[in-house]
Every structure is written in structure tokens, then in C-alpha cells.
N, C-alpha and C positions, 0 to 999 in steps of 0.2 A: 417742761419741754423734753427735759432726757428721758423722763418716765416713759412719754411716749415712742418714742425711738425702741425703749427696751419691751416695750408690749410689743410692735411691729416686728422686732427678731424674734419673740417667741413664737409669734403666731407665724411668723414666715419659716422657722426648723418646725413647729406643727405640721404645716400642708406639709413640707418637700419631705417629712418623715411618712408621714401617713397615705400618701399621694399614691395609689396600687402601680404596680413597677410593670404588670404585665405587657406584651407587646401591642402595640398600637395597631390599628385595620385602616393600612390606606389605600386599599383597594374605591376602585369607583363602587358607589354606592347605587346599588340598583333593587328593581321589585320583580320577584319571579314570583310565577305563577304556583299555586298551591291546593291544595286538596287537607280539609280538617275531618277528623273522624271524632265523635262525639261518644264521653260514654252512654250506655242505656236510659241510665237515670238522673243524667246530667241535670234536667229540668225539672228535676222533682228534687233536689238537693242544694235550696238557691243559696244555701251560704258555706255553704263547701270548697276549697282548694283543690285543682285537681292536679298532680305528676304529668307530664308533657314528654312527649319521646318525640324528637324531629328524628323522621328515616330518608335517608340522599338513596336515590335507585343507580343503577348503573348504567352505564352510554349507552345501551340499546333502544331505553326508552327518554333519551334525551331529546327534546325538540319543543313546539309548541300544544300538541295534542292531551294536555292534560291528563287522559282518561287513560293511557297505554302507560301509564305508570301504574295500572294495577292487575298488569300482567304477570306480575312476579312479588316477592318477599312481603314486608307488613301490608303493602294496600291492598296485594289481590286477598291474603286472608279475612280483612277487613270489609271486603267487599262482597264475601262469601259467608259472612255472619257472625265471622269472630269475634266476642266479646269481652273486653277490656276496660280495667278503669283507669284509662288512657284520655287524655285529649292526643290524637295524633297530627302533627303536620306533618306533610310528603309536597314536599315543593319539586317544580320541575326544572332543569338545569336545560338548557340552550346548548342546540350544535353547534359545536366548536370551543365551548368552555369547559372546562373543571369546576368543581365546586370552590375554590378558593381562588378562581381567576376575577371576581367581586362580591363586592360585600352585601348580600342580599340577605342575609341573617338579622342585621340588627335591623331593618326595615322589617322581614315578618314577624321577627320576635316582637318589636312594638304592635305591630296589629293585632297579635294573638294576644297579646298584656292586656287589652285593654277594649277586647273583645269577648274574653273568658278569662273565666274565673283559674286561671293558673296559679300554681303555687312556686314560686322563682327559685323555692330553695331543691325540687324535685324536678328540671329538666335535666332531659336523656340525651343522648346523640349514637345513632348507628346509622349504620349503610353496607350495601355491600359493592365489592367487585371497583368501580370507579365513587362510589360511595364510599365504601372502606375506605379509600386513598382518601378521600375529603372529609371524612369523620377523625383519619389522624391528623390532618392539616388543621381544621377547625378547632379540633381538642388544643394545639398548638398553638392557635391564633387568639383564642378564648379560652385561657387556663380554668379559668373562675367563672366560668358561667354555666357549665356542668356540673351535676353530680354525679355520674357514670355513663361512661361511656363503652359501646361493643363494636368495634371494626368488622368486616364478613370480609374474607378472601381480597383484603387491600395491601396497602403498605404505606412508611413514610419515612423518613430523616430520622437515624439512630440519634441524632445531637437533639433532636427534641425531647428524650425522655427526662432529661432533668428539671425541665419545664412542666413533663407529667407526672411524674412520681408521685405526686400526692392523690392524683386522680382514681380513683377504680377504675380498671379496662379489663375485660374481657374479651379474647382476639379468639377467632372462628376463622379456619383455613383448610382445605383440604391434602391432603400430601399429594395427588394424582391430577393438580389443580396444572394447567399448560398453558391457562392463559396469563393469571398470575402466580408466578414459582411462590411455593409456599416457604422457599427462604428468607422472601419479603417480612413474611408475621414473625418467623422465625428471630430475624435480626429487632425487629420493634421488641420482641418477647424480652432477647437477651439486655438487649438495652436499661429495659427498665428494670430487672431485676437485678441488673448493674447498683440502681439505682435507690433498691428497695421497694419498690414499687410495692402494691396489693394489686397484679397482673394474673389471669385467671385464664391458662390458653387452651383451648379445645382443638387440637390438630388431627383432624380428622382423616384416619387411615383407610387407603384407598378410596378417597373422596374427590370428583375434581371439581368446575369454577363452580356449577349450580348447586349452590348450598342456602337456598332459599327457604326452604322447609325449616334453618333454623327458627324461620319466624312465626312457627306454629307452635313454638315450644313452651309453653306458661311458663319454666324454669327461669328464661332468661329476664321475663317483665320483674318474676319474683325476688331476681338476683338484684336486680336495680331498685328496686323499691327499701332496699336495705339500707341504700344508699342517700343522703341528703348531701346538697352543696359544702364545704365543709367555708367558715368563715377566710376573709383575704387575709394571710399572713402577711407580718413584715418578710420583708425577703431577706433581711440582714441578723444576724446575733449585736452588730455594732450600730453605733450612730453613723450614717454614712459623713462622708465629707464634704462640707458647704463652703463655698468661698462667696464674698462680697458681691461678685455678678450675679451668681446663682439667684441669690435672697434677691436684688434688685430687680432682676428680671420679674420677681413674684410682685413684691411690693415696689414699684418708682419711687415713694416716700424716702425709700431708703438711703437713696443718691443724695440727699440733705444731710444725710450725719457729720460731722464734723468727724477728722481725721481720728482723732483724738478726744475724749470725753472726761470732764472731770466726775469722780466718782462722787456720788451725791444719796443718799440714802433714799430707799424707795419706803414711801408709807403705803402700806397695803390697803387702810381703809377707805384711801382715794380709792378703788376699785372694786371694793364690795359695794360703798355704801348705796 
């Protein structure tokens, strides 16, 4: 009887050890509208994994019209012939939201899984302008589900860099920028290299908001491609601290233990054989 009890704590400090500590998405769970770009020889390459770059556009081309998100940054090049060995998603964000005002991510992220052939350990995240704000919020929300990340002309919460520190980011801003002051990138910059970051910032002198042309630049696909997920760390150096409800909460069996247990020798070959 107490054997079992003693397998049930281990496997109950198992989970709460191993259990990923990142922030939870409780945003309402919705489905926006999106636009995929495929690469060239997608179809002639059927058992290949391919790097996934989601790009958030900014509030101009906010609304239901699908197609005016490729008036500017990756999808107008995209749509001009630019060649990439990309899958791209460009989802469309709704007037009157942000990109982090719900959770429309893990809805297209399961359709794109399981639609293409994606490789989980090479998605990207950029945007620019109100994108840039929702690429650092989302890098924020989903530590671990990036491998690199590049904000364009955004910003976010200096108290998030030690949630991204591990992350590669690459920040794009103009100095002559008057819609969004480029002290914004400037404070995310310092942040993280507060924090040690590998943060890689382009601040671009006498440049203002339209810095879309960054997205004609092979350098930056090149720069991400360097880059893989990196595995979920513990978040602790220590064992964290488990109390009696904790473990119960996990396992109910647990509320059965007696106060007290008399110590009784465990035979391991009960459990191999």
C-alpha cells in the first residue's frame, strides 16, 4: 500500500518539476483571417520541413479585407515575386484590436501544423509599426514557441526582457520615426541587454515610421535561419517548493495518506518486473 503512495509523490514532484512555468494565454480564443505564401518548390519536396515566419502588419491595413495587407512589408514583396524558402502566414487583425487583445495564434498555428509540412523548431515572429508592438507582446506571451524574433518601428514592457533574454531579437527603428518615438526600441534594446540578451538593433539614422523595405532584405530571413527553438529550460537552479495541497491538487489519491507512515522497505523488483 505505502509503495504506492511513494510512486504517486514521485510522479506528482515529476509533473510540478517539469510542468513549462511560461505565461498562460487567457485571452478569448478566436480565428482571424490569413493569407499563406508557399515556397516555390514546396510541392516537389514532399518530405521536407519547412521555417515558418508569421508577419502582423500594422493598423492601416487593419480590418476585414484580406488583400490590403499586401500593400506594404513581407506580403506586398511576396506578392511582387519575392522568393523565399518560407512558408509565410500574414493574418489579418480586426478594427479596434491589437494583436494581443485575443488569442488567435494558437488557433492558426494548429491549422498551419497540420496543413504543412512546418518544422515547430524554425518559426519566426516579426511585424512592423502596430505589429512590432504585438511581436514584442506575443514573444512575451509565447516565450518558447519562437526561434527568432525581429520587431520593425514597435515597442513593449521593459519588465518583459527577462522572460526574453534567451530569445534572438533583432529590433529595426528609425531615429526620424514621429509616429512611433524610437525611444520605444531604444528602452526594449537596453532592457535586454540588461539582461544578456543576443539583441541585434538596427537604428536607423534619419529614417522615419516607413521602414518596410526592411522586408526586401535576404540578410534578415538569413539572420533567422541561424536560429532554431532552443529546448524549455527549468526555470529554477533549485527544486521549487511543494506543499501537501500542491501534490493533491495533481494527484486526489494523495488525500488517502495517512498523517504519518511507518517506514517499510521498498523492493524495486515490484516495479521492473
Amino acid at each position: 500500500m505505502y509503495q504506492r503512495y511513494f510512486f504517486l509523490l514521485l510522479m506528482g514532484l515529476f509533473f510540478l518539476i517539469a510542468s513549462p512555468s511560461q505565461a498562460q494565454n487567457n485571452t478569448k480564443k478566436v480565428r482571424y483571417n490569413y493569407l499563406t505564401f508557399l515556397p516555390e518548390n514546396y510541392d516537389s519536396l514532399q518530405h521536407q520541413l519547412y521555417p515558418v515566419i508569421f508577419y502582423l502588419h500594422g493598423r492601416s491595413v487593419s480590418g476585414t479585407n484580406i488583400n490590403r495587407i499586401k500593400r506594404y512589408g513581407l506580403p506586398f514583396f511576396l506578392d511582387r515575386g519575392k522568393k523565399m524558402d518560407f512558408i509565410v502566414v500574414a493574418p489579418q487583425c480586426p478594427w479596434g484590436k491589437n494583436w494581443a487583445s485575443e488569442n488567435w495564434l494558437d488557433t492558426i498555428y494548429s491549422e498551419v501544423s497540420s496543413q504543412y509540412r512546418i518544422d515547430p523548431d524554425r518559426v519566426y515572429l516579426t511585424g512592423m509599426s502596430l505589429g512590432g508592438f504585438g511581436t514584442w507582446e506575443l514573444a512575451n506571451r509565447y516565450p518558447h514557441r519562437f526561434a527568432a524574433i525581429a520587431p520593425l518601428c514597435g515597442g513593449g514592457k521593459t519588465q518583459w526582457a527577462e522572460n526574453l533574454a534567451h530569445l534572438p531579437v533583432w529590433v529595426f527603428h528609425g531615429t526620424a520615426d514621429r509616429q512611433v518615438p524610437v525611444r520605444r526600441s531604444d528602452q526594449m534594446v537596453e532592457a535586454l541587454k540588461a539582461q544578456g540578451a543576443a539583441v541585434t538593433y538596427s537604428r536607423l539614422k534619419n529614417t522615419g515610421h516607413d521602414i518596410h523595405r526592411t522586408y526586401n532584405n535576404d540578410q534578415l530571413y538569413e539572420w533567422f535561419l541561424r536560429y532554431t527553438r532552443r529546448p524549455f529550460p527549468f526555470e529554477t537552479d533549485s527544486i521549487p517548493t511543494i506543499n501537501s495541497r500542491t501534490l493533491a491538487e495533481v494527484f486526489p489519491q494523495l488525500n488517502e495518506i495517512p498523517k504519518s507512515l511507518p517506514i517499510e522497505p521498498i523492493k524495486l523488483e515490484r516495479f521492473i518486473q
